[in-house]
C-alpha positions, -999 to 999 in steps of 0.1 A, spaced: 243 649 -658 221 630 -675 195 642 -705 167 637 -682 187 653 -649 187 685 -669 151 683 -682 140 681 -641 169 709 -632 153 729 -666 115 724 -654 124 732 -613 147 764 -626 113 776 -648 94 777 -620 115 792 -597 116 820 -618 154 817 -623 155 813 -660 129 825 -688 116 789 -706 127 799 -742 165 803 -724 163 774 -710 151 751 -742 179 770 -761 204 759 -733 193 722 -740 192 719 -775 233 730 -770 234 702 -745 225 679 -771 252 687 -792 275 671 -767 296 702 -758 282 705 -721 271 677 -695 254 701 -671 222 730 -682 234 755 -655 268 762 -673 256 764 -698 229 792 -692 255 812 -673 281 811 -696 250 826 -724 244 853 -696 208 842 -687 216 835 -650 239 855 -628 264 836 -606 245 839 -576 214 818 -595 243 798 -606 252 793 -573 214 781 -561 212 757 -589 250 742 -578 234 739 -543 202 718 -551 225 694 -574 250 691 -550 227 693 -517 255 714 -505 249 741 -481 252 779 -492 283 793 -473 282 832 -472 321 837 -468 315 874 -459 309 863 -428 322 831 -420 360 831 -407 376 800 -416 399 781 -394 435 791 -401 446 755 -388 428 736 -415 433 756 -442 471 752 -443 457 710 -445 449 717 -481 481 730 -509 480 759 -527 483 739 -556 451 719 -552 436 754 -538 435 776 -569 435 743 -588 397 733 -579 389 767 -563 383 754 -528 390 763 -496 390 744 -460 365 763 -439 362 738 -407 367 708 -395 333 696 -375 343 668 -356 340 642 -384 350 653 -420 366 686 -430 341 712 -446 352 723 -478 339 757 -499 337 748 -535 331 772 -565 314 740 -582 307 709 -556 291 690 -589 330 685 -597 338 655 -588 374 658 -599 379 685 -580 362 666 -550 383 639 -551 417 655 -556 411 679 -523 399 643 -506 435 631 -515 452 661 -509 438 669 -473 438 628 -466 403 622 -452 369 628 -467 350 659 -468 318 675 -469 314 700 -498 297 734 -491 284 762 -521 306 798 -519 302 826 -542 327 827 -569 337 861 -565 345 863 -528 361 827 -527 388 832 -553 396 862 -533 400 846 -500 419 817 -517 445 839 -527 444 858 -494 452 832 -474 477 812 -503 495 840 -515 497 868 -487 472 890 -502 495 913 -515 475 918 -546 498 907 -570 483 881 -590 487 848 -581 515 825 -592 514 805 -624 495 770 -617 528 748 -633 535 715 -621 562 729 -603 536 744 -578 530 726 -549 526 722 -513 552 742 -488 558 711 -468 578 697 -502 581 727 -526 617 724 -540 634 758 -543 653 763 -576 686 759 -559 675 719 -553 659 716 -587 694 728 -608 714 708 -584 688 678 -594 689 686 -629 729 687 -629 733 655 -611 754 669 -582 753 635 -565 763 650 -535 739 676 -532 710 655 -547 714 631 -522 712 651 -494 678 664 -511 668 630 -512 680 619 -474 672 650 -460 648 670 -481 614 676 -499 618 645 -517 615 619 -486 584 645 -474 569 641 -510 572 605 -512 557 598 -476 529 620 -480 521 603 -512 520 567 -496 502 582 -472 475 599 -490 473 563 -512 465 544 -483 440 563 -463 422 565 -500 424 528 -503 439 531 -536 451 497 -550 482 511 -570 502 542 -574 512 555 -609 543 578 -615 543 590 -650 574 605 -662 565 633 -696 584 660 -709 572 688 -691 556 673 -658 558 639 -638 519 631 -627 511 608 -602 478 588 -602 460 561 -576 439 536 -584 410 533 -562 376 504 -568 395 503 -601 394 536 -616 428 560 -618 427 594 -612 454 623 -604 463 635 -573 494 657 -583 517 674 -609 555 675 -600 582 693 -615 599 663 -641 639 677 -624 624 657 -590 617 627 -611 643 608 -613 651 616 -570 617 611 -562 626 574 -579 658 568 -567 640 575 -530 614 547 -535 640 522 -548 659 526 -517 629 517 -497 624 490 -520 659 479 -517 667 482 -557 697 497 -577 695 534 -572 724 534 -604 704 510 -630 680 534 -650 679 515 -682 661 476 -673 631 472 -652 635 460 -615 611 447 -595 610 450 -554 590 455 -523 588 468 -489 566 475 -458 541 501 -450 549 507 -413 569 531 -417 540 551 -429 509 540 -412 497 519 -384 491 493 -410 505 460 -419 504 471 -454 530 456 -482 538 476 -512 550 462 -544 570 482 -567 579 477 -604 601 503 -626 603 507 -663 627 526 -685 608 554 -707 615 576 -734 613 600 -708 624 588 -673 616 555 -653 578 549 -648 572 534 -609 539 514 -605 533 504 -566 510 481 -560 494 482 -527 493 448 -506 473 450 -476 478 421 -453 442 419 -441 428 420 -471 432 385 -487 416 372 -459 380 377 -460 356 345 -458 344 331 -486 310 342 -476 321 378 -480 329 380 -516 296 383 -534 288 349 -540 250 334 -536 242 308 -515 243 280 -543 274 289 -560 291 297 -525 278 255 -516 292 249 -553 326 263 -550 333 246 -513 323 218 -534 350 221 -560 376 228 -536 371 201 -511 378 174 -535 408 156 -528 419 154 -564 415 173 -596 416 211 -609 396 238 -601 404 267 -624 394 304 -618 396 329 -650 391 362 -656 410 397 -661 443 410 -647 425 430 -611 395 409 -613 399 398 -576 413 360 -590 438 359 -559 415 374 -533 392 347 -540 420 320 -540 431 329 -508 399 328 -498 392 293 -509 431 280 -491 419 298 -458 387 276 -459 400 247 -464 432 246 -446 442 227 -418 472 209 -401 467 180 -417 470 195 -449 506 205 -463 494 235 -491 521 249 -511 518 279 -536 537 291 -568 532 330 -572 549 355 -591 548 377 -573 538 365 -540 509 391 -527 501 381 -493 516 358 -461 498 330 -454 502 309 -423 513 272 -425 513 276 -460 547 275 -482 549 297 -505 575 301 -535 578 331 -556 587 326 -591 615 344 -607 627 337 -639 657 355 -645 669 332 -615 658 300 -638 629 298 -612 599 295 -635 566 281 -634 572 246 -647 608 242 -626 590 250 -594 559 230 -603 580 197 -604 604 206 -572 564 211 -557 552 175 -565 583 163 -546 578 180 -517 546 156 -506 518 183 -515 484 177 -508 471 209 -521 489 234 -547 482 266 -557 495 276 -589 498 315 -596 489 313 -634 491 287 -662 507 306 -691 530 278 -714 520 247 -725 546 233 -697 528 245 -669 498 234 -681 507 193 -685 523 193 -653 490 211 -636 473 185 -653 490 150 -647 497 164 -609 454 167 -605 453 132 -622 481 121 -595 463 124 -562 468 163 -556 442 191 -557 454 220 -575 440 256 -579 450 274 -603 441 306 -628 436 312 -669 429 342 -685 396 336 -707 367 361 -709 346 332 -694 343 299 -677 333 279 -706 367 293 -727 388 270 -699 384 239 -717 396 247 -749 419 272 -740 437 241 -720 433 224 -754 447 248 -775 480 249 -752 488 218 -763 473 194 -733 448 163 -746 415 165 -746 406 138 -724 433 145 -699 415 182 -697 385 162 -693 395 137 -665 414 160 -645 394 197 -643 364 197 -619 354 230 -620 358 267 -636 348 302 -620 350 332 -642 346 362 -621 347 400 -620 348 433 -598 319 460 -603 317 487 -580 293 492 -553 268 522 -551 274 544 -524 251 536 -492 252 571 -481 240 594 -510 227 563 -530 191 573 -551 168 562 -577 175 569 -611 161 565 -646 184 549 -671 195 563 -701 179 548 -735 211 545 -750 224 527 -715 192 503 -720 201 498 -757 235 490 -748 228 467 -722 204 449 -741 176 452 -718 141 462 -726 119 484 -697 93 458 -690 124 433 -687 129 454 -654 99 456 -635 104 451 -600 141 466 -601 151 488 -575 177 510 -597 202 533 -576 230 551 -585 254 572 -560 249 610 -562 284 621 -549 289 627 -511 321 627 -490 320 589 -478 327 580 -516 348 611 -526 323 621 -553 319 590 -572 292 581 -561 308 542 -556 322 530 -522 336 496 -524 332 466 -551 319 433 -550 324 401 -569 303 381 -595 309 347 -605 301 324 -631 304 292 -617 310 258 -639 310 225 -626 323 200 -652 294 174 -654 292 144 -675 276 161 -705 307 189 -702 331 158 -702 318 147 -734 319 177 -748 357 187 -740 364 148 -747 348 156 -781 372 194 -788 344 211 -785 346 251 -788 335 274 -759 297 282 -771 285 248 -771 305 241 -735 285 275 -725 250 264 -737 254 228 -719 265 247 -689 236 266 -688 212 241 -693 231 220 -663 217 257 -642 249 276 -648 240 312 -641 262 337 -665 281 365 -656 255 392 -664 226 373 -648 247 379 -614 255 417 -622 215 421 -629 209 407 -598 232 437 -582 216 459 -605 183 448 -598 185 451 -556 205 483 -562 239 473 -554 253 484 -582 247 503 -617 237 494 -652 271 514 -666 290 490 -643 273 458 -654 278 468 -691 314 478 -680 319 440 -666 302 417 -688 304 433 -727 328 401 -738 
């Protein structure tokens, strides 16, 4: 919570007569020392509120509703949805499921990590209800541990749900390497369970990518969802190298190379109802192979233009640049900043029959019809530059080149734009105006750079707030310092920021959006690149020719309450 969040909670707990006013200014000058984030914790944990004032004051920040377990009976079906694990884990329990989101009894709903992991445990979102402390724990390990009164197992990452628990039989067979008896764990057992509940639970999170990180003592696996990572379970490290060996069959990779990173893929329909791709890349570690899976859904590359967060002038500028019939049009910006999403885009708009459009990917991320499309693999001697000359054979009108990386790639992109082709392409600068010289500095001439590029778009991803528990909010000072803005610079602003609800899983995000920065290489940009000019004065000239900047666009979403100042600081700090 914020400084001033507090101050409101300190004021409304005052005069409710929960807390006495010299406990409570006590309680926030320990706030300001940075060892707490929320004022209620902190007075219980002094002893000046009792858990069930605790409990209120959870209530109002979470606009939960109070749940008196004594006499609610919760439904025996949807508690087993939820692991034992997770359960003690973030003290919840599943109480009902009311046609349209699982309720959920929380010790503290303000957790948002705890939120989120039951979310990705139990696979849908749900709605987070207050319980007493007391009478929760004890119906948590009723229900997960046979209430026989012994106390509860050890919360190790070898914990987990019954549906994949591995008995310590399996485990010491897995730790041996009995190949016979691993494998049928593998074919047969907890491991296949594990691994399609965990592509499962990815997808109907819409995370982006699945991390599993091998350590000494436990193997964690993370998604990725609007960007951010976050843990949805601990395994026992002995499954590791099974759980592995299982996704590199679906992947169709050596199950017997452990030691040199493979790459592979494989469909999601086994899974889900989904025309989903997943992408899989292994690395050796010091401890085990690390498997990133990068989630590919078909669909999803083929939103309109008009979808993708531009305005109406830089979406009329970019169809612009891409309808030429010649030239280069160059997109920059971070590794997951949405660079292919928006190329796609572009080729869907301006594809037709009469146009034969080739791409050069590595990897490929999506099908495109009537579009060719070559991967890249360089172990195979099929690299950038080698494809890129096969391409201009082949009678392209329109190429799309994955990412210029060597000086190789670059001259050919070049002289084929200069040659009666259109090509689309992507650089990694922090901004449009770095293009040009960063074209230069890879060894192509300046006037070639100047004759041939018609356009740069820089672009990146900031999260959207949450529709359904979106409210106003006061910014921080430090946030305004930070961001470089002043108060009276945002009169008129309409600032929102998600509280947490089970639509966004607590984040208070659902969803990001796009910003652009779009360049048009005029005459006075020509002279400039012509002239090996460095990337400020190409930026001021830009601007003066009514180039809006990065952070002009994300304090537009700021401004109508799309988004947040911590993201637009997050996205634009260069």
């Amino acid at each position: 919570m914020t400084t001033q969040q507090n101050q409101q909670l300190a004021a409304w707990m005052v005069k409710q007569g929960y807390a006495r006013a010299e406990d409570v200014e006590a309680a926030l000058e320990e706030l300001l020392q940075g060892q707490h984030v929320q004022l209620s914790h902190v007075l219980l944990k002094r002893g000046a509120i009792s858990p069930q004032v605790h409990g209120r004051v959870l209530q109002k920040i979470a606009q939960a509703p109070f749940v008196d377990l004594e006499r609610i009976r919760p439904d025996p079906d949807v508690i087993k949805r939820l692991s034992p694990q997770v359960a003690r884990e973030c003290r919840a329990l599943p109480l009902r499921h009311d046609g349209t989101q699982l309720v959920v009894a929380f010790v503290d709903p303000t957790d948002n990590a705890a939120l989120r992991r039951v979310s990705a445990d139990v696979g849908e979102p749900v709605q987070a209800a207050v319980a007493d402390e007391g009478v929760l724990g004890e119906l948590i390990h009723q229900h997960y541990h046979g209430g026989s009164g012994a106390p509860p197992p050890s919360m190790d990452a070898s914990a987990d749900t019954d549906a994949f628990r591995f008995t310590e039989d399996e485990l010491q067979a897995m730790a041996a390497d009995d190949v016979a008896r691993a494998q049928d764990i593998i074919d047969q057992g907890p491991t296949v369970i594990l691994v399609n509940m965990m592509l499962m639970r990815a997808i109907a999170a819409g995370a982006s990518d699945i991390h599993i990180e091998p350590y000494e003592n436990t193997t964690i696996i993370r998604f990725r969802v609007d960007g951010t990572l976050y843990d949805w379970r601990n395994i026992d490290p002995r499954a590791h190298s099974h759980m592995v060996s299982r996704i590199k069959i679906l992947a169709g990779l050596d199950t017997t190379e452990r030691f040199v990173p493979q790459d592979g893929r494989f469909n999601a329909k086994e899974f889900v109802r989904k025309d989903m791709d997943l992408r899989v890349s292994t690395l050796p570690t010091a401890m085990g192979e690390k498997v990133v899976m990068r989630l590919l859904d078909k669909t999803g590359a083929r939103r309109p233009l008009a979808d993708l967060g531009m305005t109406i002038e830089q979406l009329v500028t970019f169809e612009r640049m891409i309808r030429r019939p010649w030239g280069m049009v160059i997109l920059t910006g971070p590794t997951g900043s949405g660079k292919t999403t928006t190329l796609y885009a572009g080729l869907e708009r301006i594809r037709t029959v009469q146009k034969n459009i080739m791409t050069i990917e590595d990897p490929v991320e999506y099908q495109l019809d009537r579009v060719v499309q070559v991967q890249i693999n360089e172990r195979q001697g099929r690299t950038f530059p080698l494809v890129l000359r096969s391409a201009l054979r082949q009678d392209p009108d329109i190429i799309m080149v994955g990412e210029i990386r060597d000086e190789e790639t670059a001259e050919l992109g070049v002289r084929a734009a200069l040659t009666g082709h259109l090509v689309l392409t992507t650089l990694h600068t922090n901004d449009a105006a770095g293009a040009i010289p960063r074209l230069v500095d890879m060894g192509v001439e300046p006037y070639l750079v100047a004759s041939s590029v018609h356009g740069v778009v820089a672009q990146r991803l900031v999260r959207r707030v949450c529709s359904h528990c979106a409210q106003p909010y006061e910014p921080a000072h430090e946030l305004l310092v930070w961001a470089n803005l002043h108060p009276d610079d945002m009169e008129g602003w309409k600032l929102a920021h998600g509280a947490g609800c089970a639509r966004c899983n607590q984040t208070g995000y659902l969803g990001r959006v796009a910003i652009y920065e779009m360049m048009p290489i005029t005459d006075a940009i020509r002279e400039l690149a012509v002239d090996n000019a460095g990337s400020t004065a190409i930026r001021r000239q830009a601007v003066e020719d009514g180039m809006a900047l990065l952070r002009d666009q994300a304090a537009r979403l700021v401004a109508d309450g799309t988004t947040t100042l911590d993201e637009m600081v997050a996205a634009t700090a260069l």
